[in-house]
TISE-538706 format. One record per residue (C-alpha): x, y, z; residue in one letter. Coordinates in steps of 0.001 Angstrom, whole numbers, plus 500000, padded with zeros to 6 digits. Layout:
<sites>
SITE;X;Y;Z;a
...
</sites>
This chain:
<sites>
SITE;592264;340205;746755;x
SITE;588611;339281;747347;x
SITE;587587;342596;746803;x
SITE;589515;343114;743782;x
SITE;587621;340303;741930;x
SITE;584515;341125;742737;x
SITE;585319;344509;741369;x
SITE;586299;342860;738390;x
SITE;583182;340925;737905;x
SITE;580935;343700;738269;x
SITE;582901;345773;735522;x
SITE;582347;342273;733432;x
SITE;578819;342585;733905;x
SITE;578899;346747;733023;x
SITE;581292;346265;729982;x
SITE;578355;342957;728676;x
SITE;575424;345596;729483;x
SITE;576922;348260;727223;x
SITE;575735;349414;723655;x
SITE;578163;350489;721700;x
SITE;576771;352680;718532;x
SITE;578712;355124;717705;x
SITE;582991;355860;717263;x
SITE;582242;358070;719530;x
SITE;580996;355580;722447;x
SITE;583885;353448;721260;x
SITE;586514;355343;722163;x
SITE;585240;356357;725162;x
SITE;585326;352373;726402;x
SITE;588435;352365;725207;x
SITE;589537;355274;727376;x
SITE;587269;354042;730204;x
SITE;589038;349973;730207;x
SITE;591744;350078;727867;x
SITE;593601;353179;727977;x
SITE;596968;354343;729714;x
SITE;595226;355316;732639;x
SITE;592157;352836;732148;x
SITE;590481;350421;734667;x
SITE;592386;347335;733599;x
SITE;595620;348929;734045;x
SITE;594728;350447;737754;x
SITE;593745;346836;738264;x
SITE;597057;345336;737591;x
SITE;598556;347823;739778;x
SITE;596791;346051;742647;x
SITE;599359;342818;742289;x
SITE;601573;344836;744226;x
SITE;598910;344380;747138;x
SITE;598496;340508;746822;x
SITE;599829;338320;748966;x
SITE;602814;336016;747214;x
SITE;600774;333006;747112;x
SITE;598131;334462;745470;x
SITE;599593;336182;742982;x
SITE;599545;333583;740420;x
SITE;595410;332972;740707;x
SITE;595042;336855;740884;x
SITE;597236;337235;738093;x
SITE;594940;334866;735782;x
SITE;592054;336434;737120;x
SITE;593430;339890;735788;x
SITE;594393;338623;732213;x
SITE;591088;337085;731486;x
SITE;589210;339990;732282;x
SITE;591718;342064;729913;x
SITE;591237;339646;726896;x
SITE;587244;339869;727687;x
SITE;587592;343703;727605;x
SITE;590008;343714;724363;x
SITE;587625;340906;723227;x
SITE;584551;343069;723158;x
SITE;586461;346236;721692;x
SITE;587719;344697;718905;x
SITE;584141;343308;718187;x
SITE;582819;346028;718489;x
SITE;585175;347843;716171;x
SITE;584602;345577;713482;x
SITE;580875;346189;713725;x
SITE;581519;349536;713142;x
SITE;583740;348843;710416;x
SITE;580957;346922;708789;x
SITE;578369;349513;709258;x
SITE;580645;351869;707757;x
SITE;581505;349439;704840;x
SITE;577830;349230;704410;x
SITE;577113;352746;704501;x
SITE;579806;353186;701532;x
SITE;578188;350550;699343;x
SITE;575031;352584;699615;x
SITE;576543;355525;697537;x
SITE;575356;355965;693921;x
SITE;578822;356249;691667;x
SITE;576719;357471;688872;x
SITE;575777;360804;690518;x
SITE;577481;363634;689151;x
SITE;580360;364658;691383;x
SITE;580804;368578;692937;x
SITE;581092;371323;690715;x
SITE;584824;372970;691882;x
SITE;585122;376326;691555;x
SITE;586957;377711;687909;x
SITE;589761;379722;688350;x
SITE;591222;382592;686292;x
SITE;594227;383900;684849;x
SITE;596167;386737;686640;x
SITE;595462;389911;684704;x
SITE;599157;390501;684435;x
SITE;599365;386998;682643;x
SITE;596096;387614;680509;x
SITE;598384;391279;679148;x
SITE;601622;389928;679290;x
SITE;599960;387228;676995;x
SITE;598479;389374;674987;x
SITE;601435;391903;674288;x
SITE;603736;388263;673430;x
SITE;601024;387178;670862;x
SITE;601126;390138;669150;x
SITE;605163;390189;668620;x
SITE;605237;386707;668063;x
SITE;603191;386928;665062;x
SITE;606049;388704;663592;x
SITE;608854;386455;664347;x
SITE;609659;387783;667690;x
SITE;610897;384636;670024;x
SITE;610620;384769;674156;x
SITE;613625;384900;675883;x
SITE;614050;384408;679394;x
SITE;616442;385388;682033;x
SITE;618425;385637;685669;x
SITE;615786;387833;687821;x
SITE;619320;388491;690089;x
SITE;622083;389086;687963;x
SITE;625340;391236;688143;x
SITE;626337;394474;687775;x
SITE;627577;393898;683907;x
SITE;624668;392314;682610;x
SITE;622424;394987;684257;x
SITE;624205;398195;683991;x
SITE;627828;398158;682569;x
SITE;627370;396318;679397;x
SITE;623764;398650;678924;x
SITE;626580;401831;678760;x
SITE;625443;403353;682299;x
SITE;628302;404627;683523;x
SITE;629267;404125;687151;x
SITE;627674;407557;688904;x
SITE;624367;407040;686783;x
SITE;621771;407909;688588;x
SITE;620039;404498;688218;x
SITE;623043;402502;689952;x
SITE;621934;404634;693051;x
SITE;620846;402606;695875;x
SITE;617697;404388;696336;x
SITE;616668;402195;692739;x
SITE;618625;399294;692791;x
SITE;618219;396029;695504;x
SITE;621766;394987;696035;x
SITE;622622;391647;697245;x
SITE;623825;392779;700505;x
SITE;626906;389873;700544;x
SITE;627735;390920;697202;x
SITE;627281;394427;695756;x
SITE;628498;392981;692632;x
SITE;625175;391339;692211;x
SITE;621263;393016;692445;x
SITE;617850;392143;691417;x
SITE;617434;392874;687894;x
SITE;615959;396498;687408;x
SITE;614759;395797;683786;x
SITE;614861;392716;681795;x
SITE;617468;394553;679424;x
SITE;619824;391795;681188;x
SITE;618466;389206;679113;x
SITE;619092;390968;675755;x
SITE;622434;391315;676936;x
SITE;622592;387468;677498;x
SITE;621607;386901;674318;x
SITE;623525;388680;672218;x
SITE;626701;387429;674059;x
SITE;626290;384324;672615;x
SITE;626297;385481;668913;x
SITE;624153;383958;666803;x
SITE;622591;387135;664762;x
SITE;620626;388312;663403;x
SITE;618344;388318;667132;x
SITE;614969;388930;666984;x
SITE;613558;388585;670908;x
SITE;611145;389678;673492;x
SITE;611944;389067;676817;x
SITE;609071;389092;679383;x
SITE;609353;389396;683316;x
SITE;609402;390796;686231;x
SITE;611637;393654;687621;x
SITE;612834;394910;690756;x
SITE;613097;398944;691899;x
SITE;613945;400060;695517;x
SITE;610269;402373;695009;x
SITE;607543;403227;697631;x
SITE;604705;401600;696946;x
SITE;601523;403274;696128;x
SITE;598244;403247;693959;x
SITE;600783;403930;691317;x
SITE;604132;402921;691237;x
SITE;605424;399421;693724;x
SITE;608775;397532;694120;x
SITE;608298;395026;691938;x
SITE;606587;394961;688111;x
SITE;606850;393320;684947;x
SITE;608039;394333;681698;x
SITE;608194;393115;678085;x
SITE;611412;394188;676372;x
SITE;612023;393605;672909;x
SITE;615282;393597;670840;x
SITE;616419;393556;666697;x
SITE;619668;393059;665518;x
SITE;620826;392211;661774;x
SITE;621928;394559;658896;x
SITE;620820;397539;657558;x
SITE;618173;397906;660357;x
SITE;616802;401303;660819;x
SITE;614551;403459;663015;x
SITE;611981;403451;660164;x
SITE;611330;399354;661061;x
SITE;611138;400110;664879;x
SITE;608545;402446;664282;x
SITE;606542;400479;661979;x
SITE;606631;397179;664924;x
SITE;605458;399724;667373;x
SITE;602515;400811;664744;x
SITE;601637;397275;664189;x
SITE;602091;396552;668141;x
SITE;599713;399376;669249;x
SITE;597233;398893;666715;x
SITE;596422;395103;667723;x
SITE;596797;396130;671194;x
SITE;594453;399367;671295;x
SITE;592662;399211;667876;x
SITE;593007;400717;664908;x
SITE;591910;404527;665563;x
SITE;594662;405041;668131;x
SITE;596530;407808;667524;x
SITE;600135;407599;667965;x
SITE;603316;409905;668849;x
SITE;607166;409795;669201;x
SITE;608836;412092;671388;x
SITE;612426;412775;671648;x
SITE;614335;410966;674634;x
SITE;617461;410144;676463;x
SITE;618127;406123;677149;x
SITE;622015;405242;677469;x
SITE;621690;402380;675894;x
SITE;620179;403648;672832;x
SITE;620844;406608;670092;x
SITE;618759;407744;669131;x
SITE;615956;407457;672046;x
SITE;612178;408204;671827;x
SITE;608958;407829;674110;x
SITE;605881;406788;672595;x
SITE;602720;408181;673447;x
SITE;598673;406607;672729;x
SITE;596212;408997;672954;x
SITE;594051;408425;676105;x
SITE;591933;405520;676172;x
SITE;589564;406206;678722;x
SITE;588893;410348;677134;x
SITE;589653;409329;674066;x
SITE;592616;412493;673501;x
SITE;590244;415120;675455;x
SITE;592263;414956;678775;x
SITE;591127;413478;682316;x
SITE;593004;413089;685293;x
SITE;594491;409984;684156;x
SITE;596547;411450;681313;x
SITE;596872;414571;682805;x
SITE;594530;416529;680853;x
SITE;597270;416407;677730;x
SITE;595379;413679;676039;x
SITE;598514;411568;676026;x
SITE;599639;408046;677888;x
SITE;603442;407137;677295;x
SITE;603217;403440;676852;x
SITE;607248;402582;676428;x
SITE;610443;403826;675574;x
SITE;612483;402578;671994;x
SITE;615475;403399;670177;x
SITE;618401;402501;668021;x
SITE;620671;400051;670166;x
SITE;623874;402270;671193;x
SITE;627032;401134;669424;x
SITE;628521;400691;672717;x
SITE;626039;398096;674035;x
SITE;626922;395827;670032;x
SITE;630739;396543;671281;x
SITE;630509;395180;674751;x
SITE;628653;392222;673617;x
SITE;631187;391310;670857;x
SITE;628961;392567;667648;x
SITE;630114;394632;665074;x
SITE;628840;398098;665176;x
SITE;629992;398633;661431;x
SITE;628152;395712;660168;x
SITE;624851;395061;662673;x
SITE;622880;397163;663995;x
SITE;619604;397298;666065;x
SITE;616405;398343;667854;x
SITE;615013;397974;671604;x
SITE;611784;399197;673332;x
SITE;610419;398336;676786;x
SITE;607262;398820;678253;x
SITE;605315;397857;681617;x
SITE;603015;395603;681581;x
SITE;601151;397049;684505;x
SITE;599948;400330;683119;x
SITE;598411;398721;679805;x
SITE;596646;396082;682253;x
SITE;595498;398775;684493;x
SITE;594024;400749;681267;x
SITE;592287;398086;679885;x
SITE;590544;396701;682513;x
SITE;590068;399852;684383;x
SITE;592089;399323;687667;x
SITE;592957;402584;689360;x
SITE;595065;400466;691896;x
SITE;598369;398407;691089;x
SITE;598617;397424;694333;x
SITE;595674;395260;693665;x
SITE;597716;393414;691528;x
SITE;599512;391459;693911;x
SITE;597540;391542;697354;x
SITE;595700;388100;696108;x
SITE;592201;389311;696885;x
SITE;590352;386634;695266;x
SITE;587018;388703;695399;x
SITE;589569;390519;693017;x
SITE;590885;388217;690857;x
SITE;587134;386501;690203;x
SITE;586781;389158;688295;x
SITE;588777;387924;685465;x
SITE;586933;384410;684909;x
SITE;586643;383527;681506;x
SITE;588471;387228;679945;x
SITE;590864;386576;677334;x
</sites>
């Protein structure tokens, strides 16, 4: 026992000769005394050792040398609270704070933007839809009959628990949606992204977006598709555009057509981009297929209608000169800085 307390007076006299400046230092005399495996516990462990009638003055011996070590931690500690307290006062709260970094739009969002605007200014509402949907919404009620080629798995994501239901492979789904719950006329664009079971490369991927737009009233005729589309490409690629309709097959429209811009980076004298024809299809449009009024309860007699679709990639990837659309959606921010402060 003797030895014992002279071992604990000469850690006393080491613990009173320490100075304690830093956390660091701190909680290393925390370790050193006060921790699990710290000098004050290995001392306790000696009571085992002591002799029964000793045990009581060892035991007293022990407790005041704990509360002297705890003593001098927790002053410490508060020193160092103080110092820190003072160091905080000491800050000038009228200094200007740090500039954070300004972030961009996505260029998808900038176009897909961009292409809205333009169809809202005449009338067009957003309508939004189910990105997985089922087979009625997305095929049937669009008139594709059941061995189209577009219900093939090799172009559609089926929901592998149901086959009934799929990711969306245009957002055509939404039109149907909307005209399901009757209230004409219906006068809609519906942005968003689609699914396609594609390999991905520079120019095609899995997943895109698309704007779709749809028109149904009376008395509405190919003549006022084509004069939206005018206005639409005009706004979008200026006013010396040149503009063609080509003859198409959609089943969910009759009659179909594909509309072509001249090329916007040869201006019509053919690159590599347009395939030396000095052409770029930009979307397809047509008449909306009796059938498709019909399975959505509207009466073919009295309404009629027009649809287009486009992708928003490919007018993105023209106008800011991308030659990658897998760029798109890697997140490369050395990428996407590029787009601070465009409209």
């Amino acid at each position: 026992m003797e030895q014992v307390l002279q071992q604990i007076e000469t850690f006393k006299k080491e613990i009173e000769a320490l100075q304690i400046d830093s956390a660091k230092a701190l909680e290393e005399y925390r370790i050193k005394f006060l921790g699990t495996k710290g000098l004050v516990k290995s001392l306790m462990g000696e009571m085992k050792n002591v002799a029964n009638e000793q045990k009581k003055a060892f035991g007293q011996s022990m407790n005041e040398f704990k509360q002297f070590a705890e003593a001098k931690y927790e002053e410490w500690k508060a020193l160092a609270g103080d110092g820190a307290s003072d160091t905080a006062a000491k800050i000038d709260l009228s200094l200007p704070g740090d500039a954070l970094p300004i972030g961009s739009r996505h260029p998808i969002s900038l176009m897909r933007n961009r292409i809205v605007n333009i169809f809202q200014r005449l009338g067009f509402a957003v309508a939004e839809g189910p990105e997985i949907d089922d087979d009625f919404h997305n095929f049937t009620a669009l008139n594709l009959p059941e061995n189209h080629p577009a219900r093939d798995m090799q172009d559609t994501f089926y929901i592998s628990t149901d086959p009934a239901w799929l990711l969306r492979t245009h957002t055509s789904n939404v039109q149907i949606h909307e005209m399901q719950k009757g209230k004409l006329p219906i006068r809609i664009i519906t942005p968003g992204r689609v699914y396609r079971n594609e390999t991905i490369s520079a120019r095609s991927h899995c997943f895109f977006h698309q704007v779709e737009g749809l028109y149904v009233d009376e008395k509405v005729s190919f003549a006022d598709l084509k004069q939206t589309l005018y206005f639409f490409v005009q706004e979008m690629f200026g006013k010396d555009v040149k503009v063609r309709f080509r003859p198409s097959y959609f089943p969910f429209t009759e009659p179909s057509a594909e509309m072509d811009i001249s090329c916007l980076l040869c201006n019509g004298a053919g690159c590599n981009v347009c395939k030396k024809t000095g052409w770029l299809e930009i979307l397809g449009c047509g008449m909306v297929h009796p059938k498709v009024l019909e399975n959505c309860g509207i009466d073919s007699n009295k309404y009629s209608g027009f649809a287009f679709g486009m992708g928003i990639e490919r007018p993105a990837l023209l106008k800011y000169g991308i030659k990658d659309i897998r760029l798109f959606s890697e997140n490369d921010v050395r990428f996407l800085k590029q787009f601070t402060g465009a409209v």
